[in-house]
C-alpha positions as CSV (number, residue, x, y, z in Angstrom):
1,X,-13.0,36.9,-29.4
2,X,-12.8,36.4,-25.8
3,X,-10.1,34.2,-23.9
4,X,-12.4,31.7,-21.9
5,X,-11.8,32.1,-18.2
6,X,-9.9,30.0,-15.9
7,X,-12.7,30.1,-13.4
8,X,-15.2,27.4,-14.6
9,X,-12.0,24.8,-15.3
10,X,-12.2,22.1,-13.2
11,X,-9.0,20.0,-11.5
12,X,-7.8,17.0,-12.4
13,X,-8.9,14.6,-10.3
14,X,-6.3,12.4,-8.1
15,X,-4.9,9.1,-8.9
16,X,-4.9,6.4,-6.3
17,X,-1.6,5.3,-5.5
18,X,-0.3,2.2,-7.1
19,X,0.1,-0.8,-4.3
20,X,4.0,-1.5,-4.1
21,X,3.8,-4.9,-2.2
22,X,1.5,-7.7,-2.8
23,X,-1.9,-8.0,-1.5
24,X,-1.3,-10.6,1.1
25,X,2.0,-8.7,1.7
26,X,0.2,-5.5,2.7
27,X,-1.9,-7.7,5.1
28,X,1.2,-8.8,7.4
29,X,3.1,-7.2,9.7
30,X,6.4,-8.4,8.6
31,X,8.9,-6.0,6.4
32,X,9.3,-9.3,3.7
33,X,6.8,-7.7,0.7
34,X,6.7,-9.2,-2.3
35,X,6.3,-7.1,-5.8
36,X,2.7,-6.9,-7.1
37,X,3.3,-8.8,-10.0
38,X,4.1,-12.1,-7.9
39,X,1.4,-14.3,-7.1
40,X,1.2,-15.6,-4.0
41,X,-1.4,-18.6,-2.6
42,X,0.1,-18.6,0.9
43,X,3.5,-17.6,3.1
44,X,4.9,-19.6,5.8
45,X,5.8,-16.3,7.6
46,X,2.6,-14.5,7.3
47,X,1.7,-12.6,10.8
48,X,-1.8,-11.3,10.5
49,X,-2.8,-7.8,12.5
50,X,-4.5,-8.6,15.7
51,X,-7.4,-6.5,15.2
52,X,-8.3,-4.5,11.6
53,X,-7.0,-1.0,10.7
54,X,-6.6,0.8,7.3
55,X,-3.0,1.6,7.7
56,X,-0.3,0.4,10.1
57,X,1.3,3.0,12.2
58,X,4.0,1.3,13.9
59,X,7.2,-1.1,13.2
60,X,7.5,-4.5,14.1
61,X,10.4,-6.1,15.1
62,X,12.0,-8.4,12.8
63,X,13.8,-11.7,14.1
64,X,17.6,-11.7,14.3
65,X,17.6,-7.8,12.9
66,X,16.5,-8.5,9.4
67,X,14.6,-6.0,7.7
């Protein structure tokens, strides 16, 4: 018998990565996330993005240092 080639296997396929931070969480530009598992219906210190992008590039500054 012949061994089957490795040619006609196909890759697995790649897994999304699993959201760390909460939905609403991922929305704001504050470091404050919350785990995935905790529901959340608002947050008083929710800061929207100014505009929509997939992913944000850059820090924001925290009030008095926290991060």
């Amino acid at each position: 018998m012949a061994a089957p080639s490795r040619a006609k296997e196909r890759p697995l396929p790649k897994l999304a990565p699993k959201p760390v931070c909460n939905p609403l969480c991922g929305k704001c530009l504050r470091h404050c996330r919350q785990p995935v598992g905790a529901v959340l219906v608002d947050c008083p210190r929710y800061l929207p993005r100014p505009f929509k992008v997939a992913v944000h590039r850059f820090d924001q500054l925290e009030l008095f240092g926290e991060k």
